[in-house]
C-alpha positions as CSV (number, residue, x, y, z in Angstrom):
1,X,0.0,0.0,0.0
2,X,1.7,3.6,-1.1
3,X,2.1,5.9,1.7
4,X,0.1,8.9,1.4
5,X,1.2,12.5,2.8
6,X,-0.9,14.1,5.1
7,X,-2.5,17.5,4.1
8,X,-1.5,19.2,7.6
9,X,2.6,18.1,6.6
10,X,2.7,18.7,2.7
11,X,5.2,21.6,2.1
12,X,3.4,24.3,0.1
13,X,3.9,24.8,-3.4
14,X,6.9,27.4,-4.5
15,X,4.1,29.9,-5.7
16,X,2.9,30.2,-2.0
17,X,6.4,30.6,-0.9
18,X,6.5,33.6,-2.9
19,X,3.6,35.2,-2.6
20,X,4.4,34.4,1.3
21,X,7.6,36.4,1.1
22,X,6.5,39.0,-1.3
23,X,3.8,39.5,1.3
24,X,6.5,39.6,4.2
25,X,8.6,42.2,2.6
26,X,5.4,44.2,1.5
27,X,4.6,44.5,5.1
28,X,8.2,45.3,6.0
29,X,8.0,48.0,3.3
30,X,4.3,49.5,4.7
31,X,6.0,49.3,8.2
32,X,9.2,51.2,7.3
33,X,7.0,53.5,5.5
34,X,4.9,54.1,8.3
35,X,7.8,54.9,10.7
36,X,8.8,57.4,8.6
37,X,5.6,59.3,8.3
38,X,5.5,59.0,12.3
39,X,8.8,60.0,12.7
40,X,7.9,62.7,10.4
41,X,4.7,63.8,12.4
42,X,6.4,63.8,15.1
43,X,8.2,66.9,14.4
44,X,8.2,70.0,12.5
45,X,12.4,70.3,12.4
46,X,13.8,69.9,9.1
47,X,17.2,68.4,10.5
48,X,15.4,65.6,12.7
49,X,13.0,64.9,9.9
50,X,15.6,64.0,7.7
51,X,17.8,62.6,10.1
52,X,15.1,59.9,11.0
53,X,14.6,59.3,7.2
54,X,17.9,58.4,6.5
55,X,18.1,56.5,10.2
56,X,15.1,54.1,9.0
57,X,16.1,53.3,5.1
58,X,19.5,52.6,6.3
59,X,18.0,50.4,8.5
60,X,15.2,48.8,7.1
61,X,17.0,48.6,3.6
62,X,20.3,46.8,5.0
63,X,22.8,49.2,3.6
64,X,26.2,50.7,5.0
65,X,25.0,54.8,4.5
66,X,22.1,56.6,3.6
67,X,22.4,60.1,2.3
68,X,20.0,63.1,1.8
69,X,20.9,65.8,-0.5
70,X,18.4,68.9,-0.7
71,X,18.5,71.6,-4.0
72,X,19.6,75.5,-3.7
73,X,18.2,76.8,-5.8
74,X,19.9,79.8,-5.9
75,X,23.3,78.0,-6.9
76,X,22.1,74.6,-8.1
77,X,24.0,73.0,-5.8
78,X,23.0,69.2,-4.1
79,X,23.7,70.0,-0.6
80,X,24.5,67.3,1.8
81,X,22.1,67.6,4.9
82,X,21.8,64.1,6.6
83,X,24.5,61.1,6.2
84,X,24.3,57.8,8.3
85,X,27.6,56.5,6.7
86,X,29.6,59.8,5.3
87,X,31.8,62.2,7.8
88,X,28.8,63.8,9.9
89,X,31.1,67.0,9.9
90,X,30.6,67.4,6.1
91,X,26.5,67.7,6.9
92,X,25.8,71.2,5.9
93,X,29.6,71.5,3.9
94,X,29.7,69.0,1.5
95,X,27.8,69.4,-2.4
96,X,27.2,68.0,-5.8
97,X,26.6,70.6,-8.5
98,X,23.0,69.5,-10.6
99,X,24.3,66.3,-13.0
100,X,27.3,65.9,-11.3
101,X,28.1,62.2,-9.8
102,X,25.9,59.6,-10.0
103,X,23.0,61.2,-7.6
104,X,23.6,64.4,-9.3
105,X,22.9,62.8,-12.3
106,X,19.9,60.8,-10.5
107,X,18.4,64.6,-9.6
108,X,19.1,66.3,-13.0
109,X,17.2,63.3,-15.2
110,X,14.9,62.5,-13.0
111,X,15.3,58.6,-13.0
112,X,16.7,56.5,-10.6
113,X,20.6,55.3,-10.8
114,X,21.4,51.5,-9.5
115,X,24.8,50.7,-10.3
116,X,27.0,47.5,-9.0
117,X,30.4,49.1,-9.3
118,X,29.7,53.0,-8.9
119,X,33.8,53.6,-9.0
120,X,33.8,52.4,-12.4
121,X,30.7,54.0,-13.7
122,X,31.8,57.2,-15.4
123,X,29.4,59.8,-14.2
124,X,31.0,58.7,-10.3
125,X,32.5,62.0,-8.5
126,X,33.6,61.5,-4.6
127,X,32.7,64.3,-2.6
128,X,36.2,65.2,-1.0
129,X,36.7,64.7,2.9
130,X,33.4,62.3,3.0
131,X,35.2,58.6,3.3
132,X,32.6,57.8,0.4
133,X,35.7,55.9,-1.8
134,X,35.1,53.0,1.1
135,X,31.8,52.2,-0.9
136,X,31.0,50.1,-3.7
137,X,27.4,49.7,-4.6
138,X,25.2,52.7,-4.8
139,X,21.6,53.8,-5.8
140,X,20.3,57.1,-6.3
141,X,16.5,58.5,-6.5
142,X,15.8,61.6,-7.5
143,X,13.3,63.6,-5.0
144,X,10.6,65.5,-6.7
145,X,7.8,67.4,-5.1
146,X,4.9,68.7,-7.6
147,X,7.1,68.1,-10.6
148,X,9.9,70.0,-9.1
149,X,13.0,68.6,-8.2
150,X,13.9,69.4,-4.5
151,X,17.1,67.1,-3.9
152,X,17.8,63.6,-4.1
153,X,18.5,60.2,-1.9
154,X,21.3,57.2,-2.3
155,X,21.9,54.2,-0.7
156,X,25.2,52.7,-0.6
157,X,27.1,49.3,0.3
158,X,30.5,48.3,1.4
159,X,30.2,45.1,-0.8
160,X,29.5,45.2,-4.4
161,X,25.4,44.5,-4.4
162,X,23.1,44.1,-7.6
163,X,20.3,46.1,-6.6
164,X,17.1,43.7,-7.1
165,X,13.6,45.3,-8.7
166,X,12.0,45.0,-5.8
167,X,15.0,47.1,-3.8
168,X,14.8,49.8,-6.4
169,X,11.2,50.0,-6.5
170,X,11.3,50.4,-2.1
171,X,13.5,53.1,-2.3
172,X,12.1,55.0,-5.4
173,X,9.0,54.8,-3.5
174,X,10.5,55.9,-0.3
175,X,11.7,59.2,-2.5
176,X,8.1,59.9,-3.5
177,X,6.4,59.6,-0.1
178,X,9.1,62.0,1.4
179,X,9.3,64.6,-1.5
180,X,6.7,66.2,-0.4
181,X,7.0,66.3,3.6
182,X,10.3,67.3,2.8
183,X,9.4,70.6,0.8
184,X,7.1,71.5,3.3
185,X,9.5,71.0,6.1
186,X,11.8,73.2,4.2
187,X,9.0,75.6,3.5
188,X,7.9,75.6,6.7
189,X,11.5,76.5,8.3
190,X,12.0,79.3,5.3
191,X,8.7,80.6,6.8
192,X,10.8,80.8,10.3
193,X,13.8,82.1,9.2
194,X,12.0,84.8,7.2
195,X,10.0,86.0,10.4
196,X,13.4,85.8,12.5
197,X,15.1,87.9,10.1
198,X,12.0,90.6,9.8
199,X,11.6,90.2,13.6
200,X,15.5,91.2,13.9
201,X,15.2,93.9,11.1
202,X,12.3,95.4,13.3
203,X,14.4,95.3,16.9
204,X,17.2,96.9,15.1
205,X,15.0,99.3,13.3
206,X,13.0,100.1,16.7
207,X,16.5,100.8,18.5
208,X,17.6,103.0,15.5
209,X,15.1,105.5,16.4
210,X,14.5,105.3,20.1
211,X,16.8,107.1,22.4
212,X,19.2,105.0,23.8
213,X,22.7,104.9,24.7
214,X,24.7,103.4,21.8
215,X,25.9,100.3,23.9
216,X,22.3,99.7,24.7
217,X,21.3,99.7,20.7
218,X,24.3,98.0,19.8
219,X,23.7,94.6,22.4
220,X,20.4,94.4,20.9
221,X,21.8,94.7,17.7
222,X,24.0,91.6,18.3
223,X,21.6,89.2,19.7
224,X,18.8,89.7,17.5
225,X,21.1,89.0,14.5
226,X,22.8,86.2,16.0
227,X,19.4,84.4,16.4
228,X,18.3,85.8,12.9
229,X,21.5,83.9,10.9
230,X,21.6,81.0,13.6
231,X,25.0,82.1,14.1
232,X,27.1,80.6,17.3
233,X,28.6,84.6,18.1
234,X,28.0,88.3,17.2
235,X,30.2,90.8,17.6
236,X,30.0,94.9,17.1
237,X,33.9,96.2,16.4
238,X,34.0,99.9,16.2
239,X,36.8,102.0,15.0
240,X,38.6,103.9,17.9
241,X,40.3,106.8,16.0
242,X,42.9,107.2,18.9
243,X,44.4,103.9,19.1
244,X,43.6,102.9,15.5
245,X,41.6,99.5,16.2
246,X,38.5,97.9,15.5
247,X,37.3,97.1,19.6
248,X,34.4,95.2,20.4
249,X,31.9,97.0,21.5
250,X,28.9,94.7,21.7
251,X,28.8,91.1,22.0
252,X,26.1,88.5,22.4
253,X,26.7,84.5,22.0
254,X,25.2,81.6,22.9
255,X,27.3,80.3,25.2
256,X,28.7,81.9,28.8
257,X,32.1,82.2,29.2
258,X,33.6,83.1,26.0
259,X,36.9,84.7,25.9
260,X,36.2,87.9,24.1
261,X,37.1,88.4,20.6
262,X,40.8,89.9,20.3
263,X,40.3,93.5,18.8
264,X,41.5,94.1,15.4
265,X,44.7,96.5,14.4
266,X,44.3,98.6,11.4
267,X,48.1,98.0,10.9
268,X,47.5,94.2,11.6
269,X,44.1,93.3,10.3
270,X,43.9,89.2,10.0
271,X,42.6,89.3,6.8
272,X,44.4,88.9,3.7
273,X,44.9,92.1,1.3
274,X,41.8,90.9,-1.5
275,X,39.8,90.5,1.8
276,X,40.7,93.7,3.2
277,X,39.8,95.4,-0.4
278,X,36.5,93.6,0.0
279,X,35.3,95.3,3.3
280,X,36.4,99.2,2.2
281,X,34.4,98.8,-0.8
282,X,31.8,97.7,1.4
283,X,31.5,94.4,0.5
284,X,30.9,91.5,3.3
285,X,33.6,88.8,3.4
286,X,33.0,84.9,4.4
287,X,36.1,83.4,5.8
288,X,35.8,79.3,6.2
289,X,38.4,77.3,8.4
290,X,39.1,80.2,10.4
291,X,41.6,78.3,12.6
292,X,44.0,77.9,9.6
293,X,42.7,81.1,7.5
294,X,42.9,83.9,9.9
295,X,46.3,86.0,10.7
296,X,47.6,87.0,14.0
297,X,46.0,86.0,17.2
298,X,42.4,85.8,16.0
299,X,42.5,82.6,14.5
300,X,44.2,81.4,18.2
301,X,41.1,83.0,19.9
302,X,38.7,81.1,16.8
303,X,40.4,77.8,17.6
304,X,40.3,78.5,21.7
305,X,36.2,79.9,21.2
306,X,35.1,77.3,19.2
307,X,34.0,78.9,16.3
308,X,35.1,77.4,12.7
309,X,33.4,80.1,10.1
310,X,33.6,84.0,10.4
311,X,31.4,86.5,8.1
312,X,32.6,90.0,8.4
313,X,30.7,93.1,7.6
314,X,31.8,96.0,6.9
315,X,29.9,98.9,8.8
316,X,30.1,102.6,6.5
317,X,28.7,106.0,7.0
318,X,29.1,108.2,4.0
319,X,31.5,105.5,2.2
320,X,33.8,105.5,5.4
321,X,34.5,102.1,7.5
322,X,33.1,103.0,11.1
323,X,33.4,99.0,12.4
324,X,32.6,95.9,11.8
325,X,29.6,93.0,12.2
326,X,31.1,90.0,12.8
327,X,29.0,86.7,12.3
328,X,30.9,83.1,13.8
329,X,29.5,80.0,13.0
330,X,30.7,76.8,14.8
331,X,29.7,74.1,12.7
332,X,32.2,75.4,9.4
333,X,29.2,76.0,7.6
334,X,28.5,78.5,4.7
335,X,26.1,81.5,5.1
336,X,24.2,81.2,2.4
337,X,23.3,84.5,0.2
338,X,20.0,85.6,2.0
339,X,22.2,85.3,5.3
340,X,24.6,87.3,3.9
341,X,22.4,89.6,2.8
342,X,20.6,90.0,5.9
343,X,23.7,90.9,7.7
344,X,24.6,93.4,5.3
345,X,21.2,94.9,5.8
346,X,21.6,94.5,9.9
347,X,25.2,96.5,9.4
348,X,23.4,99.5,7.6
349,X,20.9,99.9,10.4
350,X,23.9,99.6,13.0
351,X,25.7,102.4,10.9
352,X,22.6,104.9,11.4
353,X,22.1,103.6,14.9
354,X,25.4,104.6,15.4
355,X,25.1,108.0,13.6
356,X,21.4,108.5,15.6
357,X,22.9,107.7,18.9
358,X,25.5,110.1,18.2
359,X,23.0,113.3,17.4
360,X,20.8,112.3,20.6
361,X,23.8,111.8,23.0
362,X,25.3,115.6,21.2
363,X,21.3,117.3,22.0
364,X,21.2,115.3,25.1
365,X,25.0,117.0,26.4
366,X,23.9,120.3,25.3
367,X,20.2,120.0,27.6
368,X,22.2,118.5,30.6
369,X,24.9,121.0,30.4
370,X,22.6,123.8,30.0
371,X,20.8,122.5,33.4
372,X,24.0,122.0,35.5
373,X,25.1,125.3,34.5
374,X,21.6,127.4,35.1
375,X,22.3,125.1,38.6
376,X,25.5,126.0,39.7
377,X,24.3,129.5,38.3
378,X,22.2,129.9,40.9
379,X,24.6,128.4,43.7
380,X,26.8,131.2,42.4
381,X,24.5,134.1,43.0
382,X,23.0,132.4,46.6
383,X,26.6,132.2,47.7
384,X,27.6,135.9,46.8
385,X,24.1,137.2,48.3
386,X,25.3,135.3,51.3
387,X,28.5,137.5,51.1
388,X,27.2,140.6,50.4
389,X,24.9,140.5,53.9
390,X,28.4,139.1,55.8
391,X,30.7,141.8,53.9
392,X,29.0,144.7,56.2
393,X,30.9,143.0,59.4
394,X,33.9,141.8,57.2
395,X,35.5,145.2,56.0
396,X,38.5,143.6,53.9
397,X,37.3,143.4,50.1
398,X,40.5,141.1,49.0
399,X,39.5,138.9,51.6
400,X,36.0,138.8,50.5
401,X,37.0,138.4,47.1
402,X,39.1,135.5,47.4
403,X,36.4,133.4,49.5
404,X,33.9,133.8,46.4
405,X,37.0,132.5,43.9
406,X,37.3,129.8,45.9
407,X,34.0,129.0,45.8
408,X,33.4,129.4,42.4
409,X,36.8,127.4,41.5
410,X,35.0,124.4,43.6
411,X,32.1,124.3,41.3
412,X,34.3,124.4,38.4
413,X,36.0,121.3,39.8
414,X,33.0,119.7,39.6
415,X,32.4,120.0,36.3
416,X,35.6,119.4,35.0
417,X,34.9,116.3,36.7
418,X,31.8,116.0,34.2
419,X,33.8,116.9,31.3
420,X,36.6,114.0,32.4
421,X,34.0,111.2,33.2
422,X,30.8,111.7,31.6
423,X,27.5,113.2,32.8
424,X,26.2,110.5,35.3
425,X,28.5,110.1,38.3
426,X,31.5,111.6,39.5
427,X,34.8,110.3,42.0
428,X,34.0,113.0,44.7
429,X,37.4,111.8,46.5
430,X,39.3,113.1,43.3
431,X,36.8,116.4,43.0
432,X,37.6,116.7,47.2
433,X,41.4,116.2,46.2
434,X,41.0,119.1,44.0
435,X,39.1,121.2,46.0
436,X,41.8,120.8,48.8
437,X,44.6,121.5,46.8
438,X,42.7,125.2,45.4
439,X,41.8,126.3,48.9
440,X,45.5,125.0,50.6
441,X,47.1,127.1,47.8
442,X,44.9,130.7,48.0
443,X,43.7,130.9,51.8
444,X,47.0,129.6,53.5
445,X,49.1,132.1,55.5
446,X,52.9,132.3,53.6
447,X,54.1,131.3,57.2
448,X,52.2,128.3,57.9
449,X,53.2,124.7,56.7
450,X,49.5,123.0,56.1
451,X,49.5,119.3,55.1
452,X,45.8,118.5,53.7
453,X,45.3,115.2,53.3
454,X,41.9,113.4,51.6
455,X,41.4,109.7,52.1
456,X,38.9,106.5,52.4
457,X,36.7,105.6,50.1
458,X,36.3,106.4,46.9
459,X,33.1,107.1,46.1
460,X,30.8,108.0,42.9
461,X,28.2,110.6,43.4
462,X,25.6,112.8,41.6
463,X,27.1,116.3,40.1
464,X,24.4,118.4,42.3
465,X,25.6,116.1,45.9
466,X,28.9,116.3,44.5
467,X,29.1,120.2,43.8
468,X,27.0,121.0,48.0
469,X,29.9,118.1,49.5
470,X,32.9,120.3,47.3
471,X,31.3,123.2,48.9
472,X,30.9,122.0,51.8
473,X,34.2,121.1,51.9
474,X,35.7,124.0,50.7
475,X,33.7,126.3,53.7
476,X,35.2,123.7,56.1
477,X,38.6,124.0,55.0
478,X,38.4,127.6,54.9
479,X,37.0,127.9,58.6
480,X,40.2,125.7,59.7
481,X,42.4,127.5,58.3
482,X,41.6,130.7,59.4
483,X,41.0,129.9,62.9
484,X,42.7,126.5,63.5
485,X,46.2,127.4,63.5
486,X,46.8,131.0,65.0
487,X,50.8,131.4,65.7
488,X,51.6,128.2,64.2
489,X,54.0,127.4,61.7
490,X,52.7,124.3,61.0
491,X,49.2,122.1,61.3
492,X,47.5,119.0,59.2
493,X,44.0,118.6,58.2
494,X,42.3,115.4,57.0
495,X,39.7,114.9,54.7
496,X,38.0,111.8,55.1
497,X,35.5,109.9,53.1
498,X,33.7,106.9,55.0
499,X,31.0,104.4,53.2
500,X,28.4,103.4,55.9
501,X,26.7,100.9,53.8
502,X,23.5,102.9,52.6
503,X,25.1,106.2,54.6
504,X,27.9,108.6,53.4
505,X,30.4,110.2,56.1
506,X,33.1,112.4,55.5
507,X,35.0,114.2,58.2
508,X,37.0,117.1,58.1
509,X,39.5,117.0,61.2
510,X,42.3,119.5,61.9
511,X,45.3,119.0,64.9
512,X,44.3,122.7,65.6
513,X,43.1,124.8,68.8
514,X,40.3,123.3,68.3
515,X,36.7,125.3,68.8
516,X,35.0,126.9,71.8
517,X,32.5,125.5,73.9
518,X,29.8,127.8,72.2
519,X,29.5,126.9,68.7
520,X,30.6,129.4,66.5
521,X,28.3,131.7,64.0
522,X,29.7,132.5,60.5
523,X,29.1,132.3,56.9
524,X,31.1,129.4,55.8
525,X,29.3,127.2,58.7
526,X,25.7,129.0,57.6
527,X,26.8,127.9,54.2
528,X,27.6,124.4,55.3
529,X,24.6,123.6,57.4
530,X,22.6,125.1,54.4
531,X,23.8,122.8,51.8
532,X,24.1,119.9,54.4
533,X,20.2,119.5,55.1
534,X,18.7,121.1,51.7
535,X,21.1,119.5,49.2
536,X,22.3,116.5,50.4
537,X,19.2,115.9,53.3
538,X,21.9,114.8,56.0
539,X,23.2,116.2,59.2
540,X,26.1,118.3,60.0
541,X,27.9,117.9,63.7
542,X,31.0,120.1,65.1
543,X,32.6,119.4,68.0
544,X,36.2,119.2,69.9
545,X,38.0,116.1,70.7
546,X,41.5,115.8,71.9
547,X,43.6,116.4,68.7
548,X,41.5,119.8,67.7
549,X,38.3,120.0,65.5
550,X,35.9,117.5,64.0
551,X,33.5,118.7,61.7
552,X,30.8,115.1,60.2
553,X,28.3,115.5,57.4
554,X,26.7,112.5,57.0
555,X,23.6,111.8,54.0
556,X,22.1,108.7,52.7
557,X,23.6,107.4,49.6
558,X,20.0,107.0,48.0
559,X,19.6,110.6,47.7
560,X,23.3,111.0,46.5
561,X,23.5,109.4,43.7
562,X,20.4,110.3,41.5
563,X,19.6,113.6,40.6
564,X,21.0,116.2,38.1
């Protein structure tokens, strides 16, 4: 009797093995395919979309390197924007003209390349510093969106591979789902870049016209460009006439504790002479490799900073180089034209900013001069009203006279402070040291050897508490050295200036006779105890201790150093 096989155990026929595994890989494909449009839900950033496409056909395809290429337009160049097997530093740096190597070929004809032996194919070109002469086998699919190419995709293998039917139908199919998430993706972050770049535009153009100080224009100036470009570091360099260099001025960058950029000789600029040509034409120049590229000490502070690409801008005001807009990039990539032109736009708002700040720090001199002046005016005429009712007891006209010089040479001390240091605060222990040194040399006796000393703190005050302390000072000095040292030939008075923490203290102290027990009345002390409680709203004590006179004014430092 034959031996029959049992339904349950015969093997299947070798069309059902087929359509078994054609069905096994179509549900590998569909899966593949539907990580990829997850992965690309997930997520609106072109880099990660791209990243995860290449991630998943490298994986689900079996090959050695996936590689994404997107189109610019503008120079019709294949761009390299997401490798799995390539150098990851060539992402962003590495291109293929349109037709050029096998995937630029792919891209320009629209069809898809599958060669065995793609070093001996003759449209090959290796990309330089991208390890891509290790491969053998490649593929290539052209990516087009709405019948416009956008980039293109290959596949490669260490081992030489004959690309099956099936393998080239995956990944041409792969190529047509992406296309299009892809073009929106890079619409999407063109969208983004366009609003930084008109949101920048719009903080510069707000800080052109508004008035404030040029350092406060200039750091907004160098973040909201930074951000605009994507750019690691911005720095402002201005020209300083005096010591003929470009100095930073502004500075904003991403990360804390950045040594800060070197500043830039005129005699030694770090650029070469065509570069240098470049920026006094006003024209912007992109420096790549800085590290090796750059002269003197800058490309040491690129290397030591971290930063690998440099556009410079040249900043002009009526066709004359003012500074400089420096862009760094860390990743060696290329600013691309509508970066560059950005920043060119960005330096030409800093140029005016610069010019505006200048007319509205010149108006805003001439109204704060004009007020401190009208001030002091009036301290002027108080004081010499205060004279003229003292001059009936005080019969000596020189002597009156000189008192009023010295008083008016104190509030000229105060504003040559101004003119040394600016309009906000001055050193009142250098004003003091002045004041001191006037009054020692005109009131002194010819036989009296006076040391004045002024020490302590050194402290920053307003110019109206500044001026009624230098007054103050002056009448104190005066009184001692009138009345302190009678037939001496020598005496020492100390000036001393005391921070309380939230208080101010300064004491005048002489080695003199030293005053009575009754207080005494005159016009310098009148003067004092005026100024004391209306200008500065402290107190004024006198009194006697073992070595002569002490004479304390004492104010809070919150009324000090505010105020015109």
């Amino acid at each position: 009797m034959s031996e029959r096989t049992s339904p349950t155990t015969k093997r299947p026929p070798e069309r059902e093995q087929a359509l078994r595994k054609a069905l096994q890989r179509t549900r590998k494909e569909l899966a593949a395919l539907r990580e990829i449009l997850l992965s690309v839900n997930a997520t609106a950033d072109l880099r990660t979309i791209l990243n995860r496409i290449a991630q998943t056909t490298t994986r689900v395809m079996r090959v050695n390197s996936t590689s994404i290429y997107l189109l610019d337009h503008a120079t019709q160049r294949l761009i390299l924007k997401a490798t799995t097997g390539l150098f990851p530093q060539a992402v962003d740096h590495s291109y293929l003209n349109m037709g050029e190597g096998l995937t630029g070929w792919a891209a320009q004809h629209r069809q898809v390349v599958a060669v065995r032996d793609a070093q001996r194919d003759p449209r090959f070109h290796e990309i330089p510093d991208t390890r891509e002469r290790s491969f053998k086998s490649l593929m290539a699919v052209p990516l087009v969106s709405q019948d416009r190419v956008i980039g293109a995709m290959n596949v490669q293998t260490y081992r030489r591979h004959t690309w099956t039917p099936t393998e080239i139908e995956f990944v041409s199919l792969i190529g047509e789902v992406v296309a299009g998430l892809l073009e929106r993706a890079m619409l999407q972050e063109e969208s983004e870049r366009k609003m930084r770049e008109l949101q920048a535009v719009a903080e510069v153009s707000r800080a052109v016209i508004s008035p404030l100080y040029l350092d406060d224009t200039l750091r907004v100036v160098a973040e909201m460009g930074a951000r605009a470009v994507n750019a690691q570091r911005c720095s402002v360099l201005l020209l300083d006439e005096a010591t003929q260099t470009y100095q930073p001025r502004a500075v904003w960058d991403a990360e804390t504790h950045v040594p800060l950029e070197p500043a830039w000789a005129l005699g030694a600029m770090p650029l070469t002479e065509a570069q240098q040509a470049c920026l006094q034409r006003g024209e912007p120049v992109l420096v790549a490799r800085v590290s090796g590229a750059l002269q003197n000490e800058l490309g040491e502070w690129a290397a030591r900073a971290g930063v690998q690409t440099l556009l410079c801008v040249p900043m002009q005001v009526r066709e004359r180089l003012i500074g400089l807009l420096n862009m760094w990039a860390r990743d060696g990539r290329s600013f691309g034209e509508a970066q560059i032109a950005l920043c060119s736009t960005l330096a030409n708002q800093i140029a005016l900013a610069i010019e505006n700040a200048h007319l509205i720090g010149n108006a805003a001199i001439v109204r704060e001069m004009n007020h401190r002046v009208k001030n002091n005016l009036q301290n002027v005429v108080m004081l010499l009203q205060m004279q003229l009712h003292e001059a009936e007891h005080r019969p000596s006209a020189k002597e009156l006279l000189q008192e009023s010089i010295n008083r008016i040479m104190t509030i000229a001390a105060v504003h040559d402070a101004l003119a040394q240091e600016g309009l906000r605060l001055v050193n009142v222990k250098d004003v003091l040291t002045r004041v001191a040194q006037l009054t020692r040399a005109n009131m002194t006796r010819p036989d009296l050897a006076l040391n004045v000393e002024v020490c302590g703190d050194a402290l920053r005050l307003s110019s109206r508490a500044a001026t009624a302390l230098a007054l103050c000072v002056n009448e104190l000095l005066q009184n001692a050295i009138e009345h302190a040292f009678p037939g001496r030939q020598q005496g020492s008075i100390e000036i001393r200036l005391i921070d309380l923490g939230g208080e101010l203290e300064v004491e005048v102290r002489d080695d003199g006779v030293g005053i009575s027990e009754q207080l005494p009345s005159s016009l310098g002390l009148n003067i004092v105890e005026m100024l004391v409680h209306e200008d500065l709203r402290g107190t004024f004590t006198l009194r006697r201790d073992a070595h002569g006179t002490v004479a304390t004014i004492r104010a809070p430092f919150r009324l000090l150093d505010v105020g015109a």
